[in-house]
N, C-alpha and C positions, 0 to 999 in steps of 0.2 A: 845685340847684332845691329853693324849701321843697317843704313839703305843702300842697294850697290852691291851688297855683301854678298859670295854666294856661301852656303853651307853644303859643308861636303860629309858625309856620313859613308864610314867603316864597315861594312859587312863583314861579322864572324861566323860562320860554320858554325853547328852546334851538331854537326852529325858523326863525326869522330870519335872516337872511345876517349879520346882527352880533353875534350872540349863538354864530352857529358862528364867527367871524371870532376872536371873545377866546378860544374852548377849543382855537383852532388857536394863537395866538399864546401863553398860556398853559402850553400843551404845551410849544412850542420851550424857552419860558425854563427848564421846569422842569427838562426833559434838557440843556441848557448848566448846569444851576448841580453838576445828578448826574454828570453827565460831566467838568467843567472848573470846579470851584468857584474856581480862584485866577482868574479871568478877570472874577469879580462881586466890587465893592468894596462896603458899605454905607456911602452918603454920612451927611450928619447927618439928613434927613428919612427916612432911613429906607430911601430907594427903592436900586436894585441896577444896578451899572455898571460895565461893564466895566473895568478899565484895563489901561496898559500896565506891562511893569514894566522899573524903569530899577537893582533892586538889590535885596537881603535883607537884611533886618536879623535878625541871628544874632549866635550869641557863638560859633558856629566858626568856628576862622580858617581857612575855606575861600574859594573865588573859580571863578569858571568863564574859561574861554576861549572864544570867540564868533567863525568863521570867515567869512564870506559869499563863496561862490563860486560867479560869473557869469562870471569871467576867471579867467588867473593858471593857467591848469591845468597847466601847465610846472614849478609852482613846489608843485603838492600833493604830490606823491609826497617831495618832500623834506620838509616839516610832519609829513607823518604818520609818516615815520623818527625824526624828530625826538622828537616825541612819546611814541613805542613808546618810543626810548631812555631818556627821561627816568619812562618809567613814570607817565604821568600822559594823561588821555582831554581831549578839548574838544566842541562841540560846532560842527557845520559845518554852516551855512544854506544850505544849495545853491540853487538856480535850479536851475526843472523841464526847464526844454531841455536847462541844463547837461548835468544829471543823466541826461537821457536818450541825450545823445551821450556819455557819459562812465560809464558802467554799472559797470565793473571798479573803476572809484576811487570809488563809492558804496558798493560791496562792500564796497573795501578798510576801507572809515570804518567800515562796521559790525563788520567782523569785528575791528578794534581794538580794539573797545569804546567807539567815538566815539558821539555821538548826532548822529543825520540831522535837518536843520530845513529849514522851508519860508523862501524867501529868492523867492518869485513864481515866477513862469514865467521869464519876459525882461523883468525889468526894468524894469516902466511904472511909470510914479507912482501910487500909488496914491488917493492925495490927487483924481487928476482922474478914476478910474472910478468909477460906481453902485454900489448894495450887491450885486447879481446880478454884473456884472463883476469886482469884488473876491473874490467867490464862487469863480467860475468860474477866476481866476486860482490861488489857492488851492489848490481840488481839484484842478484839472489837474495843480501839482504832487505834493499828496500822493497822487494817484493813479500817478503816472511814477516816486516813491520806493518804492510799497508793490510795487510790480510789477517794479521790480530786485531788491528785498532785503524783502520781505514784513512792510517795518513802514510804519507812518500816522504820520509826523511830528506831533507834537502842538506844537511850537513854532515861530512865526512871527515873524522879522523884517522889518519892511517895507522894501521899497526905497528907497534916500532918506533912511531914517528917517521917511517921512513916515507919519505918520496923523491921522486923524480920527473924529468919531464914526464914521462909516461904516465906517470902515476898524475902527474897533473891533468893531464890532458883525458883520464877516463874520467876522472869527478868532473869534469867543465861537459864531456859527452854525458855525464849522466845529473847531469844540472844539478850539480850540489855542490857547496864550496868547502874547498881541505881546510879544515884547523889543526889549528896545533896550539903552541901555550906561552904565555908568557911568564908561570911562575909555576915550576914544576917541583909538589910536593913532595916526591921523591917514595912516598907513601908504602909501595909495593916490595921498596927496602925493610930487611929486618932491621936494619940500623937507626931508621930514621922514628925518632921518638913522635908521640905525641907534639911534645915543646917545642920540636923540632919544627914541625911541619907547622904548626901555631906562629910561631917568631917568623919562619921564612914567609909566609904570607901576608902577614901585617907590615914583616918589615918592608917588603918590596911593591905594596899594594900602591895602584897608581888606577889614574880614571882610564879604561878601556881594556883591562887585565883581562885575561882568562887563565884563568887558576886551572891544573889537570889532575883529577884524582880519580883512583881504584876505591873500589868494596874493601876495606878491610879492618881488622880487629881497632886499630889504632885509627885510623877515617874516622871510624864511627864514634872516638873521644873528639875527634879534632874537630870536627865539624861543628858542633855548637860554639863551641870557642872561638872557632874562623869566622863562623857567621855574627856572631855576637861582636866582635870585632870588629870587625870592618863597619858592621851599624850603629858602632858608638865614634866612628873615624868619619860618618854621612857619607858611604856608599849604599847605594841602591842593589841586591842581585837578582840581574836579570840572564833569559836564555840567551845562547851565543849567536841565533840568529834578532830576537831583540838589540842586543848588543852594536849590532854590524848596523840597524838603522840610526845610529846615537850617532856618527860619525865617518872616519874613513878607513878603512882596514887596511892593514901595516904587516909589510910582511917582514918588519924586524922588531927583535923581542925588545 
């Protein structure tokens, strides 16, 4: 400001029901971006949007492993031996019912060194609920994790893979960021061999991957093999929120 200058200031109302409506709305975003910045992308105009992320672009040659467990629970206790043996962590999207009839193997993931994610309650589409029900879905689970094992999942897989704006915009209200995958095992398929899910992974494996897999009979072959793999190729597997500090998250696969 010269000298000479005069300054002239704006007076806004704040007593209106829309005027408190913006410093409520306002508020939210500014604790989503202080809480969970990787959850706001800057488009080209400028404005701020959540996305999902389908990968990291990084120059370590790191990769995460990405579980979703709603079934299959027969088939956890051997993943996570597997794991331990191999000396390498993943991260496991549990389901909140799961999770809650199943306490001792939420444990176990923590006490690993796994990271706990939100993977919904049971399973709805998320795609066909409101942003309050996507909410509520949500927290019920990270409230059923923090209360087995005293942590708030900050990472969200949608069920389905489905999302949508809406569906974006309740993980960024519940500070947690949507993943999804860049190499998808197919696993949950009776089709999909052993060999199958082995070759499709090594073959596609790139530094900032997130590989996505289930509990199941053939997981539980493939798994040494995937890991053993990729550590004679010099990746590192780390959690998918380790992963997202390596670099910049991608929201295309």
């Amino acid at each position: 400001m010269y000298r000479g200058e005069v300054m002239h200031f704006h007076v806004i109302s704040l007593r209106g029901p829309l005027a408190r409506l913006f410093l409520l709305v306002s508020a939210l975003l500014l604790a989503a971006l202080l809480v969970n910045p990787r959850m706001l992308h800057a488009t080209g105009s400028g404005e701020q949007q959540p996305i999902p992320v389908y990968r990291v672009e990084t120059t370590k040659r790191a990769m995460a492993l990405t579980i979703n467990v709603v079934w299959g629970t027969e088939y956890v206790p051997t993943l996570l031996n597997e794991l331990k043996s191999h000396h390498v962590v993943a991260t496991f999207m549990v389901g909140g019912a799961w999770a809650s009839a199943h306490p001792d193997l939420v444990r176990q993931m923590q006490k690993a060194g796994d990271e706990i994610g939100n993977h919904g309650w049971n399973h709805q589409h998320p795609n066909q609920l409101s942003l309050a029900a996507n909410l509520d879905d949500m927290e019920r689970t990270n409230q059923a994790v923090k209360q087995i094992c005293g942590i708030r999942p900050s990472v969200y897989a949608p069920p389905y893979g489905e999302f949508n704006r809406t569906v974006l915009r309740a993980a960024e209200t519940a500070h947690m960021t949507l993943v999804m995958w860049t190499i998808d095992t197919i696993d949950w398929r009776p089709s999909s061999s052993v060999s199958y899910m082995v070759n499709k992974v090594l073959t596609k494996a790139a530094a900032g991957s997130l590989v996505l897999m289930h509990p199941t009979d053939r997981t539980v072959l493939a798994l040494p093999r995937i890991i053993e793999g990729l550590q004679q190729r010099g990746y590192t597997l780390v959690t998918a929120s380790q992963l997202f500090t390596l670099g910049t998250p991608r929201t295309d696969s």
